[in-house]
C-alpha positions as CSV (number, residue, x, y, z in Angstrom):
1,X,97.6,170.7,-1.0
2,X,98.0,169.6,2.6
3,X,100.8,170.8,4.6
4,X,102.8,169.7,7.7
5,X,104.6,172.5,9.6
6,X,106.7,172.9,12.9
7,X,107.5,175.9,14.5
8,X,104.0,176.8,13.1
9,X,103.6,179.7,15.9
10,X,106.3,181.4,15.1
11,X,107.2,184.1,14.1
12,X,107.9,182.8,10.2
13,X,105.8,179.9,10.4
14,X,102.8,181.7,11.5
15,X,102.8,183.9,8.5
16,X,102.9,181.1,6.4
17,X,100.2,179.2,7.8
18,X,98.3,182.5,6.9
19,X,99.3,182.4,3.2
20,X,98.8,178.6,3.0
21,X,95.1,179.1,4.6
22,X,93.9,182.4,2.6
23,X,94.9,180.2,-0.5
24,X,92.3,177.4,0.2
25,X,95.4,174.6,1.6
26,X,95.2,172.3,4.9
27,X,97.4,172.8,7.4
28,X,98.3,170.4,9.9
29,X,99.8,172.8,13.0
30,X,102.9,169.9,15.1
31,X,103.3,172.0,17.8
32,X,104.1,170.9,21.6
33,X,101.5,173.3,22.9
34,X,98.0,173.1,21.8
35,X,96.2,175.4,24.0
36,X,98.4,177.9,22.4
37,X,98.4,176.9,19.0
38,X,94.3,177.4,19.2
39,X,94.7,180.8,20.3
40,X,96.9,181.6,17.2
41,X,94.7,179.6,14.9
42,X,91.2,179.8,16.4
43,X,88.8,177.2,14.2
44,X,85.9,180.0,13.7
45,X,89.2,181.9,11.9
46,X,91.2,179.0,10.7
47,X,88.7,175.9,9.7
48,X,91.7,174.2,7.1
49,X,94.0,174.1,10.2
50,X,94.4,171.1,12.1
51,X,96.4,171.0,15.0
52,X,98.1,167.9,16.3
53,X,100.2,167.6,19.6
54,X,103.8,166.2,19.1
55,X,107.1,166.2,21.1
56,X,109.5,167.3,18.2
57,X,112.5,164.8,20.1
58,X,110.4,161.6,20.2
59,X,108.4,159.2,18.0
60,X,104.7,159.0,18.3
61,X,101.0,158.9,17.1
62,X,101.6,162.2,15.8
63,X,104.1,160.7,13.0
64,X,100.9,159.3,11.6
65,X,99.3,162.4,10.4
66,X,102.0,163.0,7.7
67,X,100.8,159.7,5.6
68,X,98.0,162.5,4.6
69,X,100.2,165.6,3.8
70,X,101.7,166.1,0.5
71,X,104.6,168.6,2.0
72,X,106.1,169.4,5.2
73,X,108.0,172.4,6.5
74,X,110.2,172.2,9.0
75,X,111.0,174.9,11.0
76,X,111.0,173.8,14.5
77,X,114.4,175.0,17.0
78,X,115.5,176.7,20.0
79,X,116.0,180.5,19.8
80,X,119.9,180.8,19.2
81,X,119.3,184.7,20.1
82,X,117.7,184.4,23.5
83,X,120.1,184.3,26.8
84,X,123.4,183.0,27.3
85,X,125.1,180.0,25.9
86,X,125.9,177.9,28.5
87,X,126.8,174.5,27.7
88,X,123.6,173.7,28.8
89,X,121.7,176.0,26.2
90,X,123.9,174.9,23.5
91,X,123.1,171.3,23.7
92,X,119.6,172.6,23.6
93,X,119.9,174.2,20.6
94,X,122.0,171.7,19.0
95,X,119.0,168.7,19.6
96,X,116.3,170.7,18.9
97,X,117.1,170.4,15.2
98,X,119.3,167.4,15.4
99,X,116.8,165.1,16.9
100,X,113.4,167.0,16.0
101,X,115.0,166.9,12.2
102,X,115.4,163.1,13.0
103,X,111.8,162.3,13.6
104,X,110.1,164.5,10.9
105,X,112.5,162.4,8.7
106,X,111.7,159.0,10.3
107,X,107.9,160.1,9.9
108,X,108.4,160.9,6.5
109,X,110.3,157.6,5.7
110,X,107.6,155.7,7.7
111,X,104.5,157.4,5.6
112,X,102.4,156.0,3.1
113,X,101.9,157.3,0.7
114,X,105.2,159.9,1.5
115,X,104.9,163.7,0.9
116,X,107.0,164.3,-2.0
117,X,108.4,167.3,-0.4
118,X,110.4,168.5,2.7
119,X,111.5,171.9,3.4
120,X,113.5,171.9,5.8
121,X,115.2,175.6,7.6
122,X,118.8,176.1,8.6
123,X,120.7,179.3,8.7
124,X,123.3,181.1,7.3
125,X,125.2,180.8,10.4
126,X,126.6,177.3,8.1
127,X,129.2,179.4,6.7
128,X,130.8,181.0,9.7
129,X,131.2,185.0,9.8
130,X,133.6,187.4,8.3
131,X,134.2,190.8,7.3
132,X,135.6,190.1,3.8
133,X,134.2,187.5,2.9
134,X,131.1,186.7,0.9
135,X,129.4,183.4,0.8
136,X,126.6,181.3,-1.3
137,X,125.5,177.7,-1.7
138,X,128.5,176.6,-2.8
139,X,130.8,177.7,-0.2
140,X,132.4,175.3,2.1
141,X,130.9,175.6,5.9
142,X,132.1,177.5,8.6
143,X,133.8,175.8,12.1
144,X,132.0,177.9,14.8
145,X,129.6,176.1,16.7
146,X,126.7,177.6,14.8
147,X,128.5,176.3,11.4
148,X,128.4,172.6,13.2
149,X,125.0,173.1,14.4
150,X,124.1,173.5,11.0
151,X,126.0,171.0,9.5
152,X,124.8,168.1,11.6
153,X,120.8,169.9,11.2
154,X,121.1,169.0,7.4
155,X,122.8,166.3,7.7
156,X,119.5,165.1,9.4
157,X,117.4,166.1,6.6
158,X,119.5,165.0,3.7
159,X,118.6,161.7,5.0
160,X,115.2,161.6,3.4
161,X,116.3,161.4,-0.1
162,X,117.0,157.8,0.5
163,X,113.1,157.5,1.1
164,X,112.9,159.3,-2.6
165,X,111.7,162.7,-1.2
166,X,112.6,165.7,-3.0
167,X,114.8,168.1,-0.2
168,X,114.9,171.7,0.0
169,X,117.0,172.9,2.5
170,X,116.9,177.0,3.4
171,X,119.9,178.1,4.8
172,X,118.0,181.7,6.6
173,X,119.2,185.3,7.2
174,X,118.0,187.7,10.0
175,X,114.1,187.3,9.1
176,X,112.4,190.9,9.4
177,X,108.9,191.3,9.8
178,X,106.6,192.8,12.7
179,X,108.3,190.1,15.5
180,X,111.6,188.6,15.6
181,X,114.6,190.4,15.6
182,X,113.6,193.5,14.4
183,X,111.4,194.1,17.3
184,X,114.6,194.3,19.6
185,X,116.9,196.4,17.0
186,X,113.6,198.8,16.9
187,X,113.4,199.6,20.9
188,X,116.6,201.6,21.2
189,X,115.3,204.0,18.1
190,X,112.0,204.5,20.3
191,X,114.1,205.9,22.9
192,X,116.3,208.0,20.8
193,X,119.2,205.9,21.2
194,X,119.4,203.8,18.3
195,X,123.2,203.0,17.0
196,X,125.0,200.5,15.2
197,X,125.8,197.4,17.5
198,X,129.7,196.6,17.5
199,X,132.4,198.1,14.9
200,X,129.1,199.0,12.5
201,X,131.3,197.0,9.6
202,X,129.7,193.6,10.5
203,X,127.7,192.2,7.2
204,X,124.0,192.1,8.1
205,X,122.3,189.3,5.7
206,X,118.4,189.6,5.6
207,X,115.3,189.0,4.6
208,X,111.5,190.2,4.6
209,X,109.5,187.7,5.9
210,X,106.8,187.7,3.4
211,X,109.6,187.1,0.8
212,X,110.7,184.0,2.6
213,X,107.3,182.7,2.6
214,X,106.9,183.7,-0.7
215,X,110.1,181.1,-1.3
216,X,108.7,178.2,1.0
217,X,105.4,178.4,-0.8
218,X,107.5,178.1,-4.5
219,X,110.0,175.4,-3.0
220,X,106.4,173.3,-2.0
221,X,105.1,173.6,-5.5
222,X,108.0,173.6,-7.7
223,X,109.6,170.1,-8.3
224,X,112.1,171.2,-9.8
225,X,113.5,173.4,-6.6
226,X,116.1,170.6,-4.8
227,X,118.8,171.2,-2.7
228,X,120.5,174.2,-0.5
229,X,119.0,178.1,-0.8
230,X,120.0,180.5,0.6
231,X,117.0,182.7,2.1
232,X,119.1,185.9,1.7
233,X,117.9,188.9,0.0
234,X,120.4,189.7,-2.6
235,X,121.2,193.2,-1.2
236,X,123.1,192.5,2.9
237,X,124.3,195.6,4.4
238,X,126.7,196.6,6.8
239,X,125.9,196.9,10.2
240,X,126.0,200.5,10.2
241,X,123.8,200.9,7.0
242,X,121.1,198.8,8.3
243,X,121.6,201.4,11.8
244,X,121.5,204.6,9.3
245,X,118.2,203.2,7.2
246,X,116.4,202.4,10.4
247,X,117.0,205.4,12.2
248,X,115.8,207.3,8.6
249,X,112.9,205.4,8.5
250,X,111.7,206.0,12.0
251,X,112.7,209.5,11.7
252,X,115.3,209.2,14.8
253,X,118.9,209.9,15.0
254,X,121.2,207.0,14.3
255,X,124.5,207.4,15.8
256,X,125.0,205.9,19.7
257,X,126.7,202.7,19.1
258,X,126.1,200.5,21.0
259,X,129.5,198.6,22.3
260,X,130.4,194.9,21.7
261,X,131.0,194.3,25.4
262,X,127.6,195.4,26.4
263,X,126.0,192.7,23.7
264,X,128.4,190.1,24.8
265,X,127.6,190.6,28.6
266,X,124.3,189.6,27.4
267,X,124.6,187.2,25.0
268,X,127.6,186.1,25.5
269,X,128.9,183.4,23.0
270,X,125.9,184.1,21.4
271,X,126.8,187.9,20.5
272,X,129.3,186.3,17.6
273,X,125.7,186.6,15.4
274,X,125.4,190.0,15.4
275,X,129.2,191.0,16.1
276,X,130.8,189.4,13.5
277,X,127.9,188.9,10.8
278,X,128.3,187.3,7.3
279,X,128.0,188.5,3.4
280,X,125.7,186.2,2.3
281,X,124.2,186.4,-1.5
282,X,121.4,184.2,-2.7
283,X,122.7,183.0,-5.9
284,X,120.6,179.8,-6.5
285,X,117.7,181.0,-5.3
286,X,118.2,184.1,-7.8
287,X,118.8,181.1,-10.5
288,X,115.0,179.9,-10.2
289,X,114.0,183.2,-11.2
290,X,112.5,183.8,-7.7
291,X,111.4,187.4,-7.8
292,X,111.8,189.4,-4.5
293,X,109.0,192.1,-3.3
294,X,111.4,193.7,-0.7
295,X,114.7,193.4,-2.5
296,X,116.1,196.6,-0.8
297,X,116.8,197.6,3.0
298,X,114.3,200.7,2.9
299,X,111.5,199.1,1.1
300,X,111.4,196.4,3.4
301,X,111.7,198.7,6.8
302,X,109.2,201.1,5.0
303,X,106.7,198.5,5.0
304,X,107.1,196.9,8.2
305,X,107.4,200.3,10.1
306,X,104.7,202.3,9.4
């Protein structure tokens, strides 16, 4: 199997280029820095990878090279968790899926022969947050700015099913692994000041990133995996759970909160993510009999923190 992927030095989509490659596939690396996509995937280390310059917003050469893949992942898109949200920063994240969707798509439509697959991310920020609440694929979308974001990012994607391509589109939880968000939750806990951020009631909807790869690599292979997933594991936890389980794992204390002001000083808009949070259970994805490796909070912090 050959695979297209964005966002393929990333946190995620590094991880899956190193699942695709130890299990014999080609990779073709889109990714708007080459010099640094050959120091993540040296050729001595990574001889099935091929990387390919591209400007995710624009069409190109670069739309060529997916004629020759028989799947592509799409995972390319601003940081919504780094720095403010000015309007500035929002547009930015808006067209980074909005238009990079757009051209994957038009490549895809363009190709021939087409891949018969396209995964394509978007979060669980689509249904909004709540405390109460609880949410799967067939809940109705949120009308926050993330929820929009995400609407119009699938609304994108959805448009290669008139070229006949089968669609899977991953709606994604906080992704933990070594890298991403856990890094920054994991700092204050080093310092012996680790506490819930906010009220602690917030819903906290996760997932270990090897499971989520796990999930990509089914959706790629199994035809009969179409439509919206949720890449949630089915066990979220409260804020202040997720606080207690960390601190237990690391073996430090647990209990300075840290207040909402302080994370919207920093974030500002941007804090509703981890303020407000969402209860968000992967029922579909449970329906293809997708088995999970780190189904539980403590298993999955166990293994990453050791």
């Amino acid at each position: 199997m050959k695979v297209a992927i964005t966002g393929a030095t990333g946190f995620i989509g590094s991880r899956l280029v190193q699942r695709l490659h130890a299990k014999g596939h080609k990779i073709v690396v889109l990714t708007r820095n080459s010099t640094f996509a050959q120091k993540v995937f040296p050729s001595e280390t990574f001889p099935n990878v091929e990387i390919v310059a591209y400007t995710p917003n624009t069409s190109g050469s670069w739309q060529s090279v997916i004629a020759s893949c028989d799947g592509v992942v799409n995972l390319a898109g601003e940081p919504i968790g780094e720095g403010r949200w000015t309007p500035e920063r929002k547009q930015e994240i808006l067209n980074s899926r909005k238009l990079g969707t757009q051209k994957i798509v038009e490549a895809i439509t363009n190709a021939n022969p087409k891949p018969t697959v396209l995964i394509n991310a978007s979060a669980i920020g689509y249904y909004g947050t709540s405390e109460t609440a609880t949410f799967d694929e067939t809940s109705l979308s949120g009308s926050d700015f993330l929820a929009q974001v995400c609407q119009i990012w699938e609304a994108q994607a959805r448009n290669v099913k008139e070229a006949g391509v089968r669609l899977v589109i991953l709606r994604l939880g906080i992704v933990l692994g070594n890298g991403g968000a856990l890094d920054k939750m994991i700092m204050p806990f080093k310092l012996f000041a680790g506490g819930p951020i906010g009220s602690g009631r917030q819903w906290f909807s996760w997932i270990h990133v090897d499971d989520l790869v796990s999930l990509i690599l089914e959706a790629l292979t199994k035809p009969e995996i179409e439509g919206v997933y949720n890449g949630t594991t089915p066990n979220p936890v409260t804020m202040a759970d997720l606080s207690q389980t960390l601190g237990e794992v690391m073996n430090r204390p647990s209990w300075l909160p840290v207040p909402g002001f302080a994370i919207e000083a920093l974030l500002g808009d941007g804090a509703m993510v981890v303020l407000e949070g969402q209860q968000v259970l992967p029922k579909r994805t449970l329906e293809t009999g997708f088995e999970y490796k780190y189904p539980n909070l403590q298993s999955a912090l166990a293994q990453i923190i050791k």
